[in-house]
Backbone as CSV, one residue per row, in Angstrom:
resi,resn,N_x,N_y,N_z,CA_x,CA_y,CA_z,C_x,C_y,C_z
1,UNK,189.888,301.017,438.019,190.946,301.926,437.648,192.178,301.126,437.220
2,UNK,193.134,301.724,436.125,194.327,300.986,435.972,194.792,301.292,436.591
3,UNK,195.986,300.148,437.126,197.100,299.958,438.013,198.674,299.795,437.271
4,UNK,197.834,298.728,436.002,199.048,298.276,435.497,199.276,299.086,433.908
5,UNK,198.373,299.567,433.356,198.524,300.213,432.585,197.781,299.290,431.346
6,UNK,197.219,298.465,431.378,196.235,297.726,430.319,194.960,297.467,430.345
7,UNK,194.350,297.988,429.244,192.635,297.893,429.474,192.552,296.665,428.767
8,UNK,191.262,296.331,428.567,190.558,295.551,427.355,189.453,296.134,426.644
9,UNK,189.441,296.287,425.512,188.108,296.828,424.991,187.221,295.656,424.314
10,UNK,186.480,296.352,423.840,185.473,295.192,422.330,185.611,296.219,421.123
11,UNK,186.099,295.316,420.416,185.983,295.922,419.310,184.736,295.496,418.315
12,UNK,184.132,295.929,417.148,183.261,295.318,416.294,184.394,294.792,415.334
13,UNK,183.797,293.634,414.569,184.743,292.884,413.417,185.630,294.054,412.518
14,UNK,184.693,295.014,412.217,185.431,295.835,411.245,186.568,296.850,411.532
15,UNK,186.092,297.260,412.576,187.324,298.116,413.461,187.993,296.876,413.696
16,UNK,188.155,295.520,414.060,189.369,295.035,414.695,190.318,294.709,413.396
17,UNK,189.206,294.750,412.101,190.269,293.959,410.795,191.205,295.055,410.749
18,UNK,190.590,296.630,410.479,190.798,297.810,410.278,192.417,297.497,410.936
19,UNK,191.900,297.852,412.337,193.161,297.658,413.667,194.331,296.757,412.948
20,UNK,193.866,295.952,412.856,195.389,294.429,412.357,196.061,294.806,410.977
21,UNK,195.051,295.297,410.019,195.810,295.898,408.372,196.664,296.925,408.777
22,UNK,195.956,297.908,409.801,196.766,299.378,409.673,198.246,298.961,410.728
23,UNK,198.168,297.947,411.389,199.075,297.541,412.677,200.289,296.574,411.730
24,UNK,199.437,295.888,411.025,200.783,295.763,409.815,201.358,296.015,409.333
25,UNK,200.934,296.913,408.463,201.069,298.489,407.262,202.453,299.089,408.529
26,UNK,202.613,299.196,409.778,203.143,299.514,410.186,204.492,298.920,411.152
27,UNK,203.984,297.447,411.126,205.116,296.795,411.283,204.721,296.271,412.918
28,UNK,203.508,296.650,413.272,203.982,296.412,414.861,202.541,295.771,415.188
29,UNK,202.335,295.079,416.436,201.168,294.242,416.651,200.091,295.360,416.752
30,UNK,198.713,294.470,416.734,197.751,295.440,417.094,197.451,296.317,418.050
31,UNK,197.905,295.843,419.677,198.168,296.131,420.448,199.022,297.574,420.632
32,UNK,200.150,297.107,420.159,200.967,298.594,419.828,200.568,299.525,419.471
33,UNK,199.713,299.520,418.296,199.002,300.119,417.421,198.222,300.937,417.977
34,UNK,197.473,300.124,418.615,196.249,300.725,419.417,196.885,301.631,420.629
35,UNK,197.495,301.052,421.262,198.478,302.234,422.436,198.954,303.349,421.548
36,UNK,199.305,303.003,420.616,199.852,304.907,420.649,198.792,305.287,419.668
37,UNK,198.092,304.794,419.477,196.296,305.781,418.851,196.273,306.551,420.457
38,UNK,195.946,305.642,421.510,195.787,306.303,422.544,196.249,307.005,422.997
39,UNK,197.650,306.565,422.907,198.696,307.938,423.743,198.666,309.314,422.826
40,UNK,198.254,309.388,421.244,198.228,310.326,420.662,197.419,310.875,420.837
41,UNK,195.783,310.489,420.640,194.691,311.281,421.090,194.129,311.428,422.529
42,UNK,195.025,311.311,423.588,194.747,311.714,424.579,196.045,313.464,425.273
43,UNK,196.990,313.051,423.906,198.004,313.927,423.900,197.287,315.299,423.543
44,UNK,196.764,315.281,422.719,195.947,316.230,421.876,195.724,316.845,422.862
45,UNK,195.966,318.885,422.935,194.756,319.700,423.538,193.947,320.122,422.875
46,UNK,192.473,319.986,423.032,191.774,320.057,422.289,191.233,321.954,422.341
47,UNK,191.989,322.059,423.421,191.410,323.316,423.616,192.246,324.393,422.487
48,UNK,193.839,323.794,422.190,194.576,324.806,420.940,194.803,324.519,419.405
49,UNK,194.786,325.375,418.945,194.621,325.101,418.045,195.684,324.222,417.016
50,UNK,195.667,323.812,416.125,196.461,322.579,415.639,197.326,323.579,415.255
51,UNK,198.886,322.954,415.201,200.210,323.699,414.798,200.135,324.409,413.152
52,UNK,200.844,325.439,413.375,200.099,325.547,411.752,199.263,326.675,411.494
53,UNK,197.983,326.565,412.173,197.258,327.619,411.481,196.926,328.949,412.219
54,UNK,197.481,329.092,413.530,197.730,330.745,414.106,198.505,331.279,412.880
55,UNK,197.952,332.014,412.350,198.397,333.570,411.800,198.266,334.817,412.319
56,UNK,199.343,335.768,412.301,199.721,336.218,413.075,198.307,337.623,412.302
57,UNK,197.670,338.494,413.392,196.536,339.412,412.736,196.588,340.085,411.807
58,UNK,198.146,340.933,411.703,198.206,341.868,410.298,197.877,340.974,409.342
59,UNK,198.839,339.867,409.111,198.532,338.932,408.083,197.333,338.356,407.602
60,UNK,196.194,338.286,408.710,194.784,337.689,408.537,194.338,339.282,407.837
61,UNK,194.329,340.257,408.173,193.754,341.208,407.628,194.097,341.338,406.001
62,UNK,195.209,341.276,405.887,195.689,341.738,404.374,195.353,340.827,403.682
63,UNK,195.009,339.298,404.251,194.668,338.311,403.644,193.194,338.338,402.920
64,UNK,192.397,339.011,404.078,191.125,339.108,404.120,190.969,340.614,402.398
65,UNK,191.710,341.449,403.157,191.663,342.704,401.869,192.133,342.329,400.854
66,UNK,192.782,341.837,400.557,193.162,341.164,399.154,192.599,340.157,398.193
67,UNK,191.578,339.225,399.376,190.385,338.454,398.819,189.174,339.495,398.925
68,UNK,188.693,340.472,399.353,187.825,341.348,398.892,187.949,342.200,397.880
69,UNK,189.491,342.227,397.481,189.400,343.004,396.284,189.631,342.299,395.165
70,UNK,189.962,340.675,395.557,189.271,339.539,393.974,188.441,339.615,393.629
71,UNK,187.402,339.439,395.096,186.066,339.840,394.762,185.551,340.815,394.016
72,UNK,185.855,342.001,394.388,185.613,343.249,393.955,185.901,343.163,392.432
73,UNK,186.949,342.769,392.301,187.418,343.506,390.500,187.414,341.889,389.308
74,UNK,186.528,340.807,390.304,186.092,339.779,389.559,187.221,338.659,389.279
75,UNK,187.906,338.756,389.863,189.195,337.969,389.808,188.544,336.231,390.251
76,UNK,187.790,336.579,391.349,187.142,335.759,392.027,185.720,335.635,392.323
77,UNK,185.098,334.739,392.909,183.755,335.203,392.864,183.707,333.656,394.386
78,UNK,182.389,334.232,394.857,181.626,333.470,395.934,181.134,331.833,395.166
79,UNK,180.683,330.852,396.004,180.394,329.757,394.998,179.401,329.608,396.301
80,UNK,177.897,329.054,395.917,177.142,329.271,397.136,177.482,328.179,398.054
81,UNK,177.209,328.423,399.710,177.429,327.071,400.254,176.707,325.922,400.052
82,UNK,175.540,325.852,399.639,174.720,324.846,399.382,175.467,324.035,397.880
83,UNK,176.104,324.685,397.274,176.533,324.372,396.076,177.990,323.224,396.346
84,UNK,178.816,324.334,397.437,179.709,323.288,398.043,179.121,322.373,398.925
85,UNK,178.965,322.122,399.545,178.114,320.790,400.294,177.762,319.657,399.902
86,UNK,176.633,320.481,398.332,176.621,319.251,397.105,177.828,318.318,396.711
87,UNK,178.882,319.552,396.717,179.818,318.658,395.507,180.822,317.641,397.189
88,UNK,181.004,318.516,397.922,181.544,317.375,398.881,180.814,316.323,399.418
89,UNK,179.596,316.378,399.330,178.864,314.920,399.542,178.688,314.027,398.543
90,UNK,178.754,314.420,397.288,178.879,313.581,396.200,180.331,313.091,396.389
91,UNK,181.276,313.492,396.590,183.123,313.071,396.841,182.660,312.042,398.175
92,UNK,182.279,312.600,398.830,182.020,311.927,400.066,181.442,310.182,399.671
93,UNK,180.542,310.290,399.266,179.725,309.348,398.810,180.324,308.823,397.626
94,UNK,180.837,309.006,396.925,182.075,308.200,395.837,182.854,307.406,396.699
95,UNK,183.893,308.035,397.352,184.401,307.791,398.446,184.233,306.847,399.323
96,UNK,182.753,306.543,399.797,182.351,305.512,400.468,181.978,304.184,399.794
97,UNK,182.042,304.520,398.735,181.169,303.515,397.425,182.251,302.757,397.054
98,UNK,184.107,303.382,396.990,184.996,302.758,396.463,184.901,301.746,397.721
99,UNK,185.089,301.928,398.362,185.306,301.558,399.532,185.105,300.417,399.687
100,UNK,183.375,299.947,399.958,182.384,298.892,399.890,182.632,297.951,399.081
C-alpha cells in the first residue's frame, strides 16, 4: 500500500516515448505528467454522465420530433449502420497508417 504517495510502474518503450513527447509538449517532467493522468482519471465518475450532454426531456423530445419529421418529408434520410462502421474503420485505419 502507499504511504508516501509514489508508485513505480513498467512501462513498454512506446508508451514511455509517448509519456516524455506529450510531458514536453507540456513543459513538465514525465513524472508530472503521469500524476495528473492519474489524478484525472481517477477523478472521473464514471457512473455520470460527462458535463455537457444532460438535456433537459422536453428538449430531447422536440429534438427527436423534428428529426422524424426530416425523415418524414425527406429532408433527411437513415444511412445504414453497417455503412457507417465501414466508413469509420476506413478513417480509423487511415489514421493508424499515418501514424506508423
Amino acid at each position: 500500500m502507499l504511504n508516501n504517495g509514489s508508485i513505480t510502474i513498467k512501462l513498454d518503450p512506446r508508451t514511455a516515448r509517448q509519456l516524455a513527447e506529450r510531458a514536453r509538449e507540456e513543459g513538465v517532467t514525465p513524472e508530472q505528467f503521469a500524476a495528473e493522468l492519474v489524478a484525472e482519471a481517477i477523478a472521473v465518475d464514471i457512473d455520470a454522465p460527462p458535463p455537457g450532454l444532460l438535456v433537459p426531456e422536453e428538449d430531447l423530445r422536440a429534438s427527436i420530433a423534428e428529426q422524424m419529421r426530416q425523415l418524414e418529408s425527406g429532408e433527411a434520410e437513415l444511412i445504414p449502420h453497417e455503412q457507417v462502421m465501414a466508413e469509420m474503420r476506413a478513417k480509423l485505419d487511415a489514421a493508424k497508417a499515418r501514424k506508423a
